[in-house]
C-alpha positions as semicolon CSV with decimal commas, in nm:
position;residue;x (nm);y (nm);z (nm)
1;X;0,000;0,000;0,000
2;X;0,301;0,264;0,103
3;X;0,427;0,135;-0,239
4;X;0,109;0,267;-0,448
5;X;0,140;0,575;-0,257
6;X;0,475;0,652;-0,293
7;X;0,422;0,577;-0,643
8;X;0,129;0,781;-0,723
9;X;0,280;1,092;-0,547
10;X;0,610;1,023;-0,759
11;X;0,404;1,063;-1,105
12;X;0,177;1,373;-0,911
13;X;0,539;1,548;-0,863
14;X;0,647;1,436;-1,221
15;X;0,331;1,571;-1,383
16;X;0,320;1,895;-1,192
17;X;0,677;1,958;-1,270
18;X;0,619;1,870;-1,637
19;X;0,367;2,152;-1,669
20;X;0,499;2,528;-1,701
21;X;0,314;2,811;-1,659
22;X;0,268;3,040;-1,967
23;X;0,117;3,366;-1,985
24;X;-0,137;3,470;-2,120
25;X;-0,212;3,628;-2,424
26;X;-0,297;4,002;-2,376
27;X;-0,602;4,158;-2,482
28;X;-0,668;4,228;-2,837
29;X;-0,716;4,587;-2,779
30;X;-0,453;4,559;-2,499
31;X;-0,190;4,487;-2,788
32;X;-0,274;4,785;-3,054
33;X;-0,364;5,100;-2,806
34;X;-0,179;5,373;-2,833
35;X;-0,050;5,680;-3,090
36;X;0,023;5,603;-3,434
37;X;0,205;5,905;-3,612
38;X;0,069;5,900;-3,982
39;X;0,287;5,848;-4,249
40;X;0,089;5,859;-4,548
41;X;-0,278;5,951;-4,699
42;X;-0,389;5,834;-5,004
43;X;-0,696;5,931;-5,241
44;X;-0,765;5,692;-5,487
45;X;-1,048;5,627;-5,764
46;X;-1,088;5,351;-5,970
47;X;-1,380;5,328;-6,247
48;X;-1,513;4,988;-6,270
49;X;-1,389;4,984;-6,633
50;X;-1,063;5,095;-6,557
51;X;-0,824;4,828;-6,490
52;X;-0,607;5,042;-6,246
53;X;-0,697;5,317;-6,010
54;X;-0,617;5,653;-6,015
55;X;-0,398;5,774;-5,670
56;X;-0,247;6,059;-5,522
57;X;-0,055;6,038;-5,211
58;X;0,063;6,272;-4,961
59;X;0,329;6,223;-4,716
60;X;0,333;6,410;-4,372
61;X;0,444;6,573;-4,198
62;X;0,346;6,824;-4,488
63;X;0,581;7,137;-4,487
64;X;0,499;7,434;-4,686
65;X;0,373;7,831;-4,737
66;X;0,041;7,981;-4,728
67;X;-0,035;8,195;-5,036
68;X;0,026;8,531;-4,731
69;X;0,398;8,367;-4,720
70;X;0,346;8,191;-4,381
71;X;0,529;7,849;-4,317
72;X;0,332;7,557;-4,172
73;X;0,377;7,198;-4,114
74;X;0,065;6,951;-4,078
75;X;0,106;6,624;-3,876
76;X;-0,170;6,352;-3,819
77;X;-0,176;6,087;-3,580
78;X;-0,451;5,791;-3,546
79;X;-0,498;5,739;-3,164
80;X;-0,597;5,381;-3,094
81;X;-0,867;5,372;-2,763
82;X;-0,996;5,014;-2,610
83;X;-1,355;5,059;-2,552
84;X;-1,374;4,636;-2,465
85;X;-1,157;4,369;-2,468
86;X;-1,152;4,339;-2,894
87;X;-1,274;4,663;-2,963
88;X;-1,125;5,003;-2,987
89;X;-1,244;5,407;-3,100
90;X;-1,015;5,519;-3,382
91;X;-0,979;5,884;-3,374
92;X;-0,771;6,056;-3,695
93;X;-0,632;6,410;-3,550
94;X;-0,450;6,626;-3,757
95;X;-0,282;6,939;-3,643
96;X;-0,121;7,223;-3,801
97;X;0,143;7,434;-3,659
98;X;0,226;7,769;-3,831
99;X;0,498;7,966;-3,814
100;X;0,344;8,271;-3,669
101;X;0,260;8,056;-3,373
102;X;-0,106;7,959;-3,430
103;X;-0,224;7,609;-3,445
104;X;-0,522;7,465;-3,605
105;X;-0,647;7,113;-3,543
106;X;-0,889;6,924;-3,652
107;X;-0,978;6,513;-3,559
108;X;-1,276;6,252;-3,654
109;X;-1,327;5,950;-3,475
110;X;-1,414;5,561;-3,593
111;X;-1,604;5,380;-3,277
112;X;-1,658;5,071;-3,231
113;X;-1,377;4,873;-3,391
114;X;-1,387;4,483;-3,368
115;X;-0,993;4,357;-3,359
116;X;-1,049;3,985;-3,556
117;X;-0,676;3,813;-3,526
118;X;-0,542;3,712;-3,833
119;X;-0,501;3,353;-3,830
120;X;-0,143;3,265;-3,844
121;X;0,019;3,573;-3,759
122;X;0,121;3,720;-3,402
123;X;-0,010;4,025;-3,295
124;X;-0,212;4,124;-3,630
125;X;-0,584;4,198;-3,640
126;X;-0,808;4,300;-3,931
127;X;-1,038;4,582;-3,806
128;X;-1,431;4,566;-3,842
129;X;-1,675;4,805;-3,874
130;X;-1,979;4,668;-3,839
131;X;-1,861;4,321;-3,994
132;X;-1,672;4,521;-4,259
133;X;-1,309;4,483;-4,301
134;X;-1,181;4,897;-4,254
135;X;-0,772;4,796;-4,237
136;X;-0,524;4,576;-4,037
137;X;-0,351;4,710;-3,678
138;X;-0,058;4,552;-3,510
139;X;0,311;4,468;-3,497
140;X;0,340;4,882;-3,503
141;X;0,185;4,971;-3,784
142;X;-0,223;5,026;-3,932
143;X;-0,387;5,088;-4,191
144;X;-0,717;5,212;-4,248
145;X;-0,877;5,209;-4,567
146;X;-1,249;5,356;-4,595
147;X;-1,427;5,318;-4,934
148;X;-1,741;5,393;-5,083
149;X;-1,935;5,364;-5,443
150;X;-2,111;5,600;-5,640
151;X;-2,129;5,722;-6,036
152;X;-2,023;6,019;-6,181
153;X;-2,235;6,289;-6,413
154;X;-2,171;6,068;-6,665
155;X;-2,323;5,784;-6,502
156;X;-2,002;5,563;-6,455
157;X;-1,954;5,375;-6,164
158;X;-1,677;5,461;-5,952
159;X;-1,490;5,351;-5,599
160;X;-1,311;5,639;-5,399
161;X;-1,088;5,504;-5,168
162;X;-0,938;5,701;-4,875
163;X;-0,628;5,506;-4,706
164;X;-0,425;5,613;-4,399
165;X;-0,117;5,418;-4,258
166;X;0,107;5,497;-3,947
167;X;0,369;5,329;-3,763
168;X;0,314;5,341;-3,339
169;X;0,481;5,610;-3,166
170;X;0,736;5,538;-2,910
């Protein structure tokens, strides 16, 4: 009887001491919060005869002169809010510094942004609103991308695209 004891406390210890403890995996919206300076907004259009879209991109911080000769530079950031576990507010803020010393500033927000993981990847998540894919977040970077469909005058169908991509602030 001491025998079976001995021996079932032997494989109890071996067991236990097999197992290690691993932490868990943060929060969706635990992972991706935070500032993301924007690096680049895009316009494009595409006609749906066209077989390539029309884009123009600009790339901040944007640095110039008003027509009265005043400098300015315009910066944008996209700060990431968690709202729930796998969701998170968007808001796009854009700011303008002149060289006179006023500021301008302007921001719009996203809510409610579902964080999906992207199956086979670490730390990426495709971002839904309302079901619909609006860009990827993680690993230090997003992208939002925001499109709609109309027609022209003409009556030709169209897609605008707006796309915005940042890398995380440190």
């Amino acid at each position: 009887m001491k025998k079976q004891i001995y021996t079932s406390l032997f494989l109890a210890v071996a067991l236990l001491a097999g197992c290690s403890k691993s932490t868990p995996e943060p929060e969706p919206a635990e992972q991706v919060i935070g500032s993301y300076k924007v690096d680049k907004y895009t316009e494009s259009i595409k006609y749906a005869t066209a077989a390539t879209e029309l884009s123009q991109a600009t790339i901040y911080p944007v640095a110039g002169k008003t027509s009265t000769g005043i400098g300015y530079e315009v910066t944008a950031t996209l700060d990431v809010a968690k709202t729930a576990s796998n969701m998170v507010n968007i808001t796009f803020a854009e700011k303008v510094k002149y060289s006179n010393g006023k500021t301008d500033a302007s921001n719009s927000t996203f809510t409610s942004i579902e964080l999906k993981k992207i199956e086979g990847s670490a730390g990426q998540f495709e971002m839904l609103d309302t079901g619909v894919k609006i860009g990827t977040i993680g690993n230090k970077s997003i992208l939002v991308e925001e499109a709609s469909s109309d027609k022209d005058s003409l009556g030709r169908a169209f897609t605008y695209t707006i796309r915005l991509t940042g890398t995380k602030a440190q």
